[in-house]
N, CA, C and O atoms as CSV, one atom per row, in Angstrom:
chain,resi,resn,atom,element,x,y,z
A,1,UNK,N,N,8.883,-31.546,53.619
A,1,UNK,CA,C,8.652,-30.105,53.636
A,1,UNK,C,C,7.322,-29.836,54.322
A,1,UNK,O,O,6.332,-30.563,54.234
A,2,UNK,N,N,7.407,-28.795,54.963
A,2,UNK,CA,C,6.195,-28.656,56.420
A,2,UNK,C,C,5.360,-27.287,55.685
A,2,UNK,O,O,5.543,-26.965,54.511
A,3,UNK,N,N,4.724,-26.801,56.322
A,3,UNK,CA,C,3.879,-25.255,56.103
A,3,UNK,C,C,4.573,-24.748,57.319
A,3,UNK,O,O,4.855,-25.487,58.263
A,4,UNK,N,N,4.884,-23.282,57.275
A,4,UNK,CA,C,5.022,-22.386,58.205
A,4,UNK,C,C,4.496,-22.034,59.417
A,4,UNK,O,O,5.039,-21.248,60.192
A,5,UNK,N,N,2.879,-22.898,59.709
A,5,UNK,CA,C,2.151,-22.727,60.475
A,5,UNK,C,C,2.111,-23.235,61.743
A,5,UNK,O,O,1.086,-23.037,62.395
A,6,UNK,N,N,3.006,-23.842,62.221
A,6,UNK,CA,C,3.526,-24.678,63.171
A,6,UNK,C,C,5.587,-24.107,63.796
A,6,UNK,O,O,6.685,-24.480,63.383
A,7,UNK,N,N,5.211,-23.199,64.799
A,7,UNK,CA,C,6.322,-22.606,65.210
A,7,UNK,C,C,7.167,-23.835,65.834
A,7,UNK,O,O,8.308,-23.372,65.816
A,8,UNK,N,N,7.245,-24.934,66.291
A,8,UNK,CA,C,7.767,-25.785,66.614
A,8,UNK,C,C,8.823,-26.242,65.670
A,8,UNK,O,O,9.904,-26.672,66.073
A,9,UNK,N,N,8.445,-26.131,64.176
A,9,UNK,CA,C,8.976,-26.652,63.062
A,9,UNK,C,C,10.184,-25.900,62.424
A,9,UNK,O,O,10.981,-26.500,61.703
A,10,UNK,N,N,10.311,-24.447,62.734
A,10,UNK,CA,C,10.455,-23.169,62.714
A,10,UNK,C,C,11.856,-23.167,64.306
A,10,UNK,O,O,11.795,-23.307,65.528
A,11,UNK,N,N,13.091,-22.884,63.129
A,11,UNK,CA,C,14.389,-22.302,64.389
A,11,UNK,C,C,15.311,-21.868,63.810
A,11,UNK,O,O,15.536,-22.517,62.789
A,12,UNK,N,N,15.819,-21.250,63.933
A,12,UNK,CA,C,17.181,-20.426,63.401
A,12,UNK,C,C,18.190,-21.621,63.045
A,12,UNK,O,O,18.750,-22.493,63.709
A,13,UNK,N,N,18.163,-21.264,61.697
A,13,UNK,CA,C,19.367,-22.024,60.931
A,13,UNK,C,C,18.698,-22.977,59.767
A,13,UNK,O,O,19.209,-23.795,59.002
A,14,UNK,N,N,17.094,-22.451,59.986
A,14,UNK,CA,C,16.127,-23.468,59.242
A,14,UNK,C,C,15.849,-22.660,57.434
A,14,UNK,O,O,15.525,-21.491,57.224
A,15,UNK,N,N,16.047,-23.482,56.646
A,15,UNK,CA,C,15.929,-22.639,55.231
A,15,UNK,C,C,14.202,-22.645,54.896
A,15,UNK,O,O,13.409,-23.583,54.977
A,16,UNK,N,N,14.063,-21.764,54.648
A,16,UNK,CA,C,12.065,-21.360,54.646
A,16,UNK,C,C,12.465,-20.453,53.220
A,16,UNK,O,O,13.369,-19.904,52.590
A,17,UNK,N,N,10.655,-20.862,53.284
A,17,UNK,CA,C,10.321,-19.812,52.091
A,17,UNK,C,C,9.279,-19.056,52.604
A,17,UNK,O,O,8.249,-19.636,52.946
A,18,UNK,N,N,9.396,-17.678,52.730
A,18,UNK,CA,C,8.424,-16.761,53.248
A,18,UNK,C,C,8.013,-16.009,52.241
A,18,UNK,O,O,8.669,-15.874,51.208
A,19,UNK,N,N,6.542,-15.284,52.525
A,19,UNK,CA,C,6.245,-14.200,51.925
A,19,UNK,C,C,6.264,-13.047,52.522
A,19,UNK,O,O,5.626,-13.187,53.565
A,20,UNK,N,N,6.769,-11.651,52.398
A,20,UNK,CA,C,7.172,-10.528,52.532
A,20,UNK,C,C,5.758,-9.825,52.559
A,20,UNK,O,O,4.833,-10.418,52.004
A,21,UNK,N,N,5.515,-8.580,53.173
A,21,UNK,CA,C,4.312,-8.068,53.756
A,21,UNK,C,C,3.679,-7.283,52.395
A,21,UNK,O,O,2.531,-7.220,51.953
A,22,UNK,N,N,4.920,-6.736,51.955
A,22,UNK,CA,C,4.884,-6.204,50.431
A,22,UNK,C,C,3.849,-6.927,49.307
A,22,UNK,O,O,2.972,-6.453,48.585
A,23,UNK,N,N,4.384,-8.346,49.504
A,23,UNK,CA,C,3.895,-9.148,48.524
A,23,UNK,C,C,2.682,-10.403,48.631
A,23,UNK,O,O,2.536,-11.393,47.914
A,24,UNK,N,N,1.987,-9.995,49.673
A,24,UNK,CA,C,1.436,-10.827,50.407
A,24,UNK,C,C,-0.158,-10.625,49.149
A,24,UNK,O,O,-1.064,-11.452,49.255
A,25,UNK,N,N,-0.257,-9.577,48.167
A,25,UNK,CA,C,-1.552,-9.842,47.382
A,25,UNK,C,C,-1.035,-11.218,46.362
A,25,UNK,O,O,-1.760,-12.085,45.875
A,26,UNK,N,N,0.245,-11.089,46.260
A,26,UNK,CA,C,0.638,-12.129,44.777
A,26,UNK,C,C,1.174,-12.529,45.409
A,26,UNK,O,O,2.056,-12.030,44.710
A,27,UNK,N,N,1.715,-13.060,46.237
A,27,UNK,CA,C,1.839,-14.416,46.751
A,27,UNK,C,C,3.384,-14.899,46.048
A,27,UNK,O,O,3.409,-16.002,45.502
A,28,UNK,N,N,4.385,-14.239,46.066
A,28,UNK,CA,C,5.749,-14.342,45.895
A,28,UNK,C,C,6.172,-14.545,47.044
A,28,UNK,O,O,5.581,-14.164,48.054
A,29,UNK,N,N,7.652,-15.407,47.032
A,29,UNK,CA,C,7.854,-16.001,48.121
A,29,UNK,C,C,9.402,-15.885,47.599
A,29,UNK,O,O,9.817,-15.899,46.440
A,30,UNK,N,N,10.085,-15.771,48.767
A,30,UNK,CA,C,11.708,-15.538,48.760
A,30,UNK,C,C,12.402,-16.698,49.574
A,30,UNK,O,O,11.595,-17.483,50.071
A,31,UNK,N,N,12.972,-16.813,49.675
A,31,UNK,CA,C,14.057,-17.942,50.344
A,31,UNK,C,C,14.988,-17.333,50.812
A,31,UNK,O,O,15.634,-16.491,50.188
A,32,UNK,N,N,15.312,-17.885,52.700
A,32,UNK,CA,C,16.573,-17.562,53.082
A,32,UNK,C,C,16.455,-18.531,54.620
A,32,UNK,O,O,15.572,-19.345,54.891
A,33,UNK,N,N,17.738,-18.103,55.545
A,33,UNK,CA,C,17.793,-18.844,56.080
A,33,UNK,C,C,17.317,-18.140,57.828
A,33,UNK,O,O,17.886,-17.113,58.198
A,34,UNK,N,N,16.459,-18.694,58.579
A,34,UNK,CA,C,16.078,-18.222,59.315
A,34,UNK,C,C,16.983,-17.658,60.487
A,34,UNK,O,O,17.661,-18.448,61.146
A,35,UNK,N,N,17.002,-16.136,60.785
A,35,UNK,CA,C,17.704,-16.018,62.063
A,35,UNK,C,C,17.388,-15.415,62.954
A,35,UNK,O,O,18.176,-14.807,63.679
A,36,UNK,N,N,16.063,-15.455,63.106
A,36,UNK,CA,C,15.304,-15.044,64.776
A,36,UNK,C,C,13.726,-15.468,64.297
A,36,UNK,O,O,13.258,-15.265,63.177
A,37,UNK,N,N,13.047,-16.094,65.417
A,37,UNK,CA,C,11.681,-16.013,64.840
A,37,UNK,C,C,10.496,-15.098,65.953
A,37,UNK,O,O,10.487,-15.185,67.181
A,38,UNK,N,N,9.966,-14.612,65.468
A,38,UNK,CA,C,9.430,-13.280,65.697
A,38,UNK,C,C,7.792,-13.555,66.411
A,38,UNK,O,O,7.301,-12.817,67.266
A,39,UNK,N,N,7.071,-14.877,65.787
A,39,UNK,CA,C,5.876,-14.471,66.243
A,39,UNK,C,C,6.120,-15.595,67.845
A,39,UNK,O,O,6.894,-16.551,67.898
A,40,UNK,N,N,5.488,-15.252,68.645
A,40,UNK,CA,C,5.106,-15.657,69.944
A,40,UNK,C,C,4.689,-17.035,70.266
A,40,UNK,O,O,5.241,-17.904,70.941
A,41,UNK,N,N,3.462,-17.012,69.546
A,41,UNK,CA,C,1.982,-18.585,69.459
A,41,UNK,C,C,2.496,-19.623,68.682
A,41,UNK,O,O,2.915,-19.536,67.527
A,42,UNK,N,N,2.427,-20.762,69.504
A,42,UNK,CA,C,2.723,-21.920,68.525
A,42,UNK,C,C,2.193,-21.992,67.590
A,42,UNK,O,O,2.599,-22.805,66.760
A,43,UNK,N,N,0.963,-21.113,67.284
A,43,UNK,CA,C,0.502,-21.833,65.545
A,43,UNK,C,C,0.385,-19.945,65.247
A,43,UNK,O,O,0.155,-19.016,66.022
A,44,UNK,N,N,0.625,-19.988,63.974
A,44,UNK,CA,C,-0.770,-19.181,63.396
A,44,UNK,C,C,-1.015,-19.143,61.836
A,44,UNK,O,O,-0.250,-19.363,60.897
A,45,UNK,N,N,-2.719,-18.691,61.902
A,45,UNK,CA,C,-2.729,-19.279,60.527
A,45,UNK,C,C,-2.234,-18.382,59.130
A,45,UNK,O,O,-2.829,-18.581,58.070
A,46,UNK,N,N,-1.344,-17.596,59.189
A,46,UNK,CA,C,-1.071,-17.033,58.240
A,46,UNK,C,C,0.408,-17.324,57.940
A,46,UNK,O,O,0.898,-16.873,56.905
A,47,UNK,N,N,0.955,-17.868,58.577
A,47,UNK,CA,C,2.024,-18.772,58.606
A,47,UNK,C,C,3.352,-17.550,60.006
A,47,UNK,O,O,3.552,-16.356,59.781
A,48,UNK,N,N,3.760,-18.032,60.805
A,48,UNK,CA,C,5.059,-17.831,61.690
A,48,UNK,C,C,6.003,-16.926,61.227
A,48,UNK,O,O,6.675,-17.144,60.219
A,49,UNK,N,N,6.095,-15.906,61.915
A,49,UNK,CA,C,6.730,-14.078,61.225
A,49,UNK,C,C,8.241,-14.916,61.690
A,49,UNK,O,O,8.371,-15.602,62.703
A,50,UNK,N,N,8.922,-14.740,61.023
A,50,UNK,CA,C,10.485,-14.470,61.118
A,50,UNK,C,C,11.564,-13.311,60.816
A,50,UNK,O,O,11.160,-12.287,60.265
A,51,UNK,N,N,13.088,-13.456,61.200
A,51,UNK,CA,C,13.778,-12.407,60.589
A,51,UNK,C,C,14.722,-13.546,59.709
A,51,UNK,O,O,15.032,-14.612,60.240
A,52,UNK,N,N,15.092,-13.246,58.480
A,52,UNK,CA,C,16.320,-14.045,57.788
A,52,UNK,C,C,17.560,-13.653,58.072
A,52,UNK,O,O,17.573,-12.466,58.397
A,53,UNK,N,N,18.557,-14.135,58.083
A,53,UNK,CA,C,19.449,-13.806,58.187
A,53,UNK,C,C,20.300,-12.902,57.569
A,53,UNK,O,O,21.402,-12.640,58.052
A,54,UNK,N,N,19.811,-12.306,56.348
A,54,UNK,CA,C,19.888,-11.141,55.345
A,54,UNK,C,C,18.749,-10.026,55.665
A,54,UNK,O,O,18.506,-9.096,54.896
A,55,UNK,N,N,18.108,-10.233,56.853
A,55,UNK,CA,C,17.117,-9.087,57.371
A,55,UNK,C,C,15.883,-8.701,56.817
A,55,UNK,O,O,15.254,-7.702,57.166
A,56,UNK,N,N,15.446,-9.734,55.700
A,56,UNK,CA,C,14.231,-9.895,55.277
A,56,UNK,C,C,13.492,-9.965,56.469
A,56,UNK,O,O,14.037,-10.497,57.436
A,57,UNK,N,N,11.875,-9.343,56.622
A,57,UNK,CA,C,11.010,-10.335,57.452
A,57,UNK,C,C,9.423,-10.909,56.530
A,57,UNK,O,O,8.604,-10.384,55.775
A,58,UNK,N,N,9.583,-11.896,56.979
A,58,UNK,CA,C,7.864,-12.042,56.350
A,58,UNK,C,C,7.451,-13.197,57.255
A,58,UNK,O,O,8.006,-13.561,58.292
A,59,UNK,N,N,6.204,-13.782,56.573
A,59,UNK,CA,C,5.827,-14.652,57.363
A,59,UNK,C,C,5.990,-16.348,56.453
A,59,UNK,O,O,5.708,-16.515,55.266
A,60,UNK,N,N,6.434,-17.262,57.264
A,60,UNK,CA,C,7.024,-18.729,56.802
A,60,UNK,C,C,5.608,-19.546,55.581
A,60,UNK,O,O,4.449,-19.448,55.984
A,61,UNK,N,N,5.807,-20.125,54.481
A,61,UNK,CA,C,4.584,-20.095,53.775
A,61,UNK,C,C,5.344,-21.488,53.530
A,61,UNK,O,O,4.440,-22.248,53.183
A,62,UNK,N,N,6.614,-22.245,53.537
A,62,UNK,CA,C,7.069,-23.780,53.851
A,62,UNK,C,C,8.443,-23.597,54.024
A,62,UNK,O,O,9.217,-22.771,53.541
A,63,UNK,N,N,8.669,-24.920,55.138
A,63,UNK,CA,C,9.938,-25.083,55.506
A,63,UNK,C,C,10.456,-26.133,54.419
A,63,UNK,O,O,9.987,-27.141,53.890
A,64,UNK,N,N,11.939,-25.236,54.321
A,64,UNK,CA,C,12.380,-26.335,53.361
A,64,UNK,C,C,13.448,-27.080,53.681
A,64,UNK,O,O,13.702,-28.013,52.919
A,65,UNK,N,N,14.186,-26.896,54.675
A,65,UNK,CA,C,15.341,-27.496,55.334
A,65,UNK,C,C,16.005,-27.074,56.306
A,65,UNK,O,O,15.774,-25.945,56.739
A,66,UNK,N,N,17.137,-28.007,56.963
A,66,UNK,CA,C,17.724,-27.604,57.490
A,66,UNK,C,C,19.126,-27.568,57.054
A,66,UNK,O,O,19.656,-28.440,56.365
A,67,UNK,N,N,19.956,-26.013,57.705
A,67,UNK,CA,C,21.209,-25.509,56.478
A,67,UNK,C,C,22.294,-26.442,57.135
A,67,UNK,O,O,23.199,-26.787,56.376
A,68,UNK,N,N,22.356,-27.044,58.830
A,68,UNK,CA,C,23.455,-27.288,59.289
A,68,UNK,C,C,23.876,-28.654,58.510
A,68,UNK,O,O,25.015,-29.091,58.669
A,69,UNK,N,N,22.757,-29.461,57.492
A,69,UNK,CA,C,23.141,-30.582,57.273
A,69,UNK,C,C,23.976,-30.621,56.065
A,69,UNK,O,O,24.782,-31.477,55.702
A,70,UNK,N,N,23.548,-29.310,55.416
A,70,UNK,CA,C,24.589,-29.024,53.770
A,70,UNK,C,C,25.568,-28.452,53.988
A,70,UNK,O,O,25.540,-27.463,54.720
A,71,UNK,N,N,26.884,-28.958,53.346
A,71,UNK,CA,C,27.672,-27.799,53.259
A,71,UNK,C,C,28.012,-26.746,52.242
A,71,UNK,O,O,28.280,-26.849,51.045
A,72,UNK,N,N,27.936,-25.758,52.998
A,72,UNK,CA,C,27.431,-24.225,52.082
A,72,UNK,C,C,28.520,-23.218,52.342
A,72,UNK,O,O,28.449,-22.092,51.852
């Protein structure tokens, strides 16, 4: 399992746990599966903006897998 901070690590179809802009004082974190990633720069330090595939956006705070290897 990686940190969000490294867009390389970061691709659609990847299961992350992000935090939401909402929730960014307490530090709650949601899970889903990535389906567009949004920020530009290979790094940054607040962790890599994405969209989920349920249309959440926040920014990646750890990668936790990849979905194509489970079946779901």
């Amino acid at each position: 399992m990686s940190d969000g901070r490294q867009r390389c690590a970061i691709r659609p179809g990847v299961r992350v746990a992000i935090v939401q802009k909402q929730d960014q004082r307490t530090g709650r974190t949601v899970e889903g599966v990535v389906a567009a990633v949004l920020t530009r720069s290979a790094t940054h330090p607040y962790g890599i903006k994405v969209r989920l595939v349920d249309g959440r956006v926040g920014r990646v705070k750890a990668v936790l897998g990849d979905t194509h290897s489970s079946t779901t």
